[in-house]
SELO-220535 format. One record per residue: residue in one letter; x, z, y of N, C-alpha, C in turn. Coordinates in pm, 1 decimal. Atoms other than C-alpha are relative to their C-alpha. Example, Ala and Ser with C-alpha at 12.3 -4.5 7.8 and 13.67 -1.06 7.14 Angstrom:
SITE|A|89.0|0.0|-119.0|1230.0|780.0|-450.0|90.0|0.0|120.0
SITE|S|-82.0|-6.0|-119.0|1367.0|714.0|-106.0|-77.0|73.0|109.0
# end
This chain:
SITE|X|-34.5|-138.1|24.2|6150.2|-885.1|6348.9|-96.7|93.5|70.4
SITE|X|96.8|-77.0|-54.6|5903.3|-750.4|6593.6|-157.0|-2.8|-40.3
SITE|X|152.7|-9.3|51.4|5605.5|-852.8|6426.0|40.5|116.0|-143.8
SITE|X|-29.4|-53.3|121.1|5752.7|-657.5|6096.4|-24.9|176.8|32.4
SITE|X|1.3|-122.2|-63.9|5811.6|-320.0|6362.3|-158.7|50.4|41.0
SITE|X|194.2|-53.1|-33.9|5413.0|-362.3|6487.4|-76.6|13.1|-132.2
SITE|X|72.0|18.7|138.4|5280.4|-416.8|6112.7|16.7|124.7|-62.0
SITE|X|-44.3|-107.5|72.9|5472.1|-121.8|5987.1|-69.7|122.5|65.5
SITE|X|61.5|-129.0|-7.8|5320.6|125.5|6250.8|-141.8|22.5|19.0
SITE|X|158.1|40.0|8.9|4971.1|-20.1|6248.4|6.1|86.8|-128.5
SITE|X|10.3|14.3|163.2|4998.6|42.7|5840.9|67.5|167.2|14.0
SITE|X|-21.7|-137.6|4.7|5114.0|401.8|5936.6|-76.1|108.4|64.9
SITE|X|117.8|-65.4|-34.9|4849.6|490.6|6153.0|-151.1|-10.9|-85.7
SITE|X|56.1|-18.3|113.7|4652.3|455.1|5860.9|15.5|31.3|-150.7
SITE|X|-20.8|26.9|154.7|4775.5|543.9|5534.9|-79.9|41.7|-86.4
SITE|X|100.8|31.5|141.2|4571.7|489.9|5187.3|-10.5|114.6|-29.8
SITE|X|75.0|-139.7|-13.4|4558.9|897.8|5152.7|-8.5|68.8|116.0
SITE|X|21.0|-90.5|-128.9|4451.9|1007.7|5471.2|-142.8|84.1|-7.5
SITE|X|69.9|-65.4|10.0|4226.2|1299.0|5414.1|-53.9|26.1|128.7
SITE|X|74.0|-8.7|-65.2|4148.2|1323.4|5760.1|-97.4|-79.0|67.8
SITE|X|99.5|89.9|-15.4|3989.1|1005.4|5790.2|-146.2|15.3|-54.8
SITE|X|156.1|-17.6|16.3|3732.0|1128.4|5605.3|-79.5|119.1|48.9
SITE|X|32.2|-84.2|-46.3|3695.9|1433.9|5776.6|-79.4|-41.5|127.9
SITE|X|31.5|27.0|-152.6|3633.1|1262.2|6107.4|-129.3|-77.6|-63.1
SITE|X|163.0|117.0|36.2|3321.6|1050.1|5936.7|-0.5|90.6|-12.9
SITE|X|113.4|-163.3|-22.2|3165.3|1399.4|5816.0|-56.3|31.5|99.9
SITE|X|69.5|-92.2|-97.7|3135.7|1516.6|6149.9|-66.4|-141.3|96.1
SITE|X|22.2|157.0|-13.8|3075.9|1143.5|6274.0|-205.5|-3.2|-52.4
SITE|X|95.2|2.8|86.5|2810.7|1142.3|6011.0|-103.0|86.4|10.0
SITE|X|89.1|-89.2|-63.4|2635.4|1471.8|6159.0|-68.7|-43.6|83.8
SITE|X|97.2|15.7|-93.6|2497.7|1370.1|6432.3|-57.7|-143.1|43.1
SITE|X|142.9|124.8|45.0|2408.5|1010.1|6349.6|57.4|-38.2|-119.3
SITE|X|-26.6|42.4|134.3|2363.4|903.9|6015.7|88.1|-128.1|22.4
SITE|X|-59.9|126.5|-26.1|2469.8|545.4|6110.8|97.5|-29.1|55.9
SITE|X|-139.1|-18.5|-17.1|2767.5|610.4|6323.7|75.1|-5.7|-85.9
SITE|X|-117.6|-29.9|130.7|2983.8|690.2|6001.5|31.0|-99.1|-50.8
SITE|X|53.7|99.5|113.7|2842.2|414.3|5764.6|94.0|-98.4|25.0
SITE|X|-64.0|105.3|50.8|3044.3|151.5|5874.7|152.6|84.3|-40.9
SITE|X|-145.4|-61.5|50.1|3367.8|371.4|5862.7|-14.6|68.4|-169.6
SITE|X|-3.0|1.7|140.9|3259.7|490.2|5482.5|-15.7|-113.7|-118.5
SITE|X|74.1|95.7|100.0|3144.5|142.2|5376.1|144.9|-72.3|26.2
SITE|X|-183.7|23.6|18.0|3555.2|44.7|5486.0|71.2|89.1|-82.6
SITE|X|-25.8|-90.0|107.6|3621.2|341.4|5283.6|-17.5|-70.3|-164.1
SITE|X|46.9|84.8|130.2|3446.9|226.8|4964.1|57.7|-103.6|-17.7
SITE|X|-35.7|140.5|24.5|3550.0|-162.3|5010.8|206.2|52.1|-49.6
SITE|X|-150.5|-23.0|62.2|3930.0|-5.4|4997.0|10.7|69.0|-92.1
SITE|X|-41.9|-87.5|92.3|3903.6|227.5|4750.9|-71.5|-114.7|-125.1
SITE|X|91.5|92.6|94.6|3661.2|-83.3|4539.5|176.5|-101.7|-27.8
SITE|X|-92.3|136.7|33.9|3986.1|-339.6|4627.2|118.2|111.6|-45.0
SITE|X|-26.3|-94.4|78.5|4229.8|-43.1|4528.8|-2.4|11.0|-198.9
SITE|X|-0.7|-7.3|138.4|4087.0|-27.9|4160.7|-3.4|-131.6|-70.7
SITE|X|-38.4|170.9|27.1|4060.1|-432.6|4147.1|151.0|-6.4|-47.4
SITE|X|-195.6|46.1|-9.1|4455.6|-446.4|4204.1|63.8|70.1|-124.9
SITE|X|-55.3|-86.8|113.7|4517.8|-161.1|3948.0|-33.0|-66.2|-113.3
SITE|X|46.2|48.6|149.6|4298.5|-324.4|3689.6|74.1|-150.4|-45.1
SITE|X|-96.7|170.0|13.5|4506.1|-692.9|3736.8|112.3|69.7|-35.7
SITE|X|-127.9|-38.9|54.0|4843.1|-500.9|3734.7|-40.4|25.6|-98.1
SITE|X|23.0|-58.9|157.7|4733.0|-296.3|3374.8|-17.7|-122.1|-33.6
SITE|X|2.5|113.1|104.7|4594.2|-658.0|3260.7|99.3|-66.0|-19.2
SITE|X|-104.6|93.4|24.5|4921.0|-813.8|3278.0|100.7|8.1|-83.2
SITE|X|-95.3|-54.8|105.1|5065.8|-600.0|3065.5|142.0|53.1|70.3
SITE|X|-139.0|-42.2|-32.5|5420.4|-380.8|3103.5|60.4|-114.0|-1.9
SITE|X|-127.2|62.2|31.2|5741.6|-578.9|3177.8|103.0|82.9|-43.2
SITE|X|-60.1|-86.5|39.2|5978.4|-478.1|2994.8|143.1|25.4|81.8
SITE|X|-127.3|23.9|-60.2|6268.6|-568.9|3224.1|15.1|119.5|101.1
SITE|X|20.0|-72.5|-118.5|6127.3|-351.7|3523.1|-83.6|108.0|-21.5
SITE|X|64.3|-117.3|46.4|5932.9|-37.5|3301.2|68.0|93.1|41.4
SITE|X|-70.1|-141.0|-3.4|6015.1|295.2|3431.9|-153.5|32.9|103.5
SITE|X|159.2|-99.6|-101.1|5715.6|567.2|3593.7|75.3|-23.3|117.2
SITE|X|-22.6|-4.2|-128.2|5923.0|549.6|3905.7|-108.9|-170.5|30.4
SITE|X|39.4|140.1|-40.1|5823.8|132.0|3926.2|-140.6|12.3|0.6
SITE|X|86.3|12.4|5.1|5499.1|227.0|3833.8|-87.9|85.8|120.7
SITE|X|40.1|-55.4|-94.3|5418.6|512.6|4117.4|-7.2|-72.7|99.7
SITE|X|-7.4|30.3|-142.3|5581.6|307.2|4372.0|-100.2|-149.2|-25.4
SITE|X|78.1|74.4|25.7|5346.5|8.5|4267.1|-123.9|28.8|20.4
SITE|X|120.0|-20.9|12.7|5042.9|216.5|4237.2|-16.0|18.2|190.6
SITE|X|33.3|-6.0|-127.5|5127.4|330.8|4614.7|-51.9|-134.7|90.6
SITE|X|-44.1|146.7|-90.6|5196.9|-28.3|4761.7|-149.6|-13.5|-67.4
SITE|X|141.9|66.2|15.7|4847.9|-144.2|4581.4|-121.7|69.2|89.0
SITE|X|91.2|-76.6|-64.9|4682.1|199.9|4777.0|-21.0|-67.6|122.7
SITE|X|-15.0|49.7|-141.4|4845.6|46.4|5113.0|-92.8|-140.2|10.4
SITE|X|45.0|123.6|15.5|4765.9|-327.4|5009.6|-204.8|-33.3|18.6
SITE|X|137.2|23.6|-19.7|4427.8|-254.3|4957.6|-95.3|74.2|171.4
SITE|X|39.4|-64.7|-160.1|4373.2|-30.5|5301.4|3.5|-109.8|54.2
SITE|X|-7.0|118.2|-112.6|4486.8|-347.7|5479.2|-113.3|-48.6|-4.0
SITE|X|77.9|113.3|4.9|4270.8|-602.9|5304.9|-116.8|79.6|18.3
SITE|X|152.5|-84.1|-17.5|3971.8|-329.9|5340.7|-1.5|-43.8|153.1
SITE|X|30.9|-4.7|-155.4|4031.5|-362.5|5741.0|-17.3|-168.8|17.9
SITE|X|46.7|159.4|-12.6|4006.6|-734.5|5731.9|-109.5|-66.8|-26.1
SITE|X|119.3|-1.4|39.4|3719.2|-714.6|5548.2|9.4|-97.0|-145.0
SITE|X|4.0|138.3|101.4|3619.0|-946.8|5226.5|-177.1|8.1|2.0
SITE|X|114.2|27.0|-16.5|3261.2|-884.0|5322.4|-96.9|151.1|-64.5
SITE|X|10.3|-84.2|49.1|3188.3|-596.3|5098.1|-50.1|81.4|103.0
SITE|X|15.2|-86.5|-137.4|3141.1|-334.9|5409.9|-130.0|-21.5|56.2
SITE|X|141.4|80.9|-46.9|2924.5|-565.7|5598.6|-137.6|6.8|-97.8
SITE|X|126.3|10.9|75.9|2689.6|-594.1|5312.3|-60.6|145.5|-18.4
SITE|X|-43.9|-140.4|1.5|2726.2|-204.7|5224.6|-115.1|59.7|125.0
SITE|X|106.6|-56.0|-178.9|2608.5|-112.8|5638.7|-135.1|-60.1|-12.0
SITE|X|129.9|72.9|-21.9|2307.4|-389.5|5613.8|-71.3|92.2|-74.0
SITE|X|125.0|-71.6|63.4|2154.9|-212.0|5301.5|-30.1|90.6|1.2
SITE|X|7.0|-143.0|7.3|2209.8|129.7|5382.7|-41.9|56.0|113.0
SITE|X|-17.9|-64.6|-184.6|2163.2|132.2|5760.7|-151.6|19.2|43.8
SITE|X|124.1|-52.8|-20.0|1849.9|362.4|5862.5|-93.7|-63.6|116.8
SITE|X|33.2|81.8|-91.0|1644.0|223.3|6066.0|0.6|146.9|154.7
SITE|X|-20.9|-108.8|-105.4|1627.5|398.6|6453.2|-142.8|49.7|25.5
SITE|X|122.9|-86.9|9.4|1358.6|630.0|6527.7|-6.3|43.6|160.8
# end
């Protein structure tokens, strides 16, 4: 039960629309290019695994048992969350992302 209480407020100190997460890379991103990069290239990888999850749910087709827009909002959320997680765990995506983009130092 206590691992369920730490999971839940980990997964709340981040949630899948947090507009100020990207605010804090902007200014991040001012004064070194490379500072940011890995926090936008975790950006990207969740918003990349995000449209993965959406495109498997749509391929599977409606059920008809469990169709209603409510099932489908609260689905689209849980895939926003789902994919924030697996973005912080990584699947490699990120890592690769920082290597090709990362300026060299001067």
């Amino acid at each position: 039960m206590a691992d369920i209480s730490v999971n839940n407020q980990l997964l709340g100190q981040r949630l899948a629309m947090d507009v100020t997460q990207l605010e804090s890379i902007k200014t991040v991103n001012r004064h070194d290019p490379n500072a940011g990069l890995g926090q936008a290239a975790e950006e990207f990888e969740a918003l990349f695994l995000h449209m993965m999850l959406k495109t498997m749910r749509e391929a599977s087709g409606p059920s008809e048992l469990f169709d209603s827009h409510e099932r489908d909002t609260l689905m689209s959320m849980h895939d926003e969350q789902l994919a924030r997680h697996m973005a912080t765990k990584g699947i490699g995506l990120a890592e690769q992302l920082v290597q090709q983009l990362k300026q060299p130092q001067k």
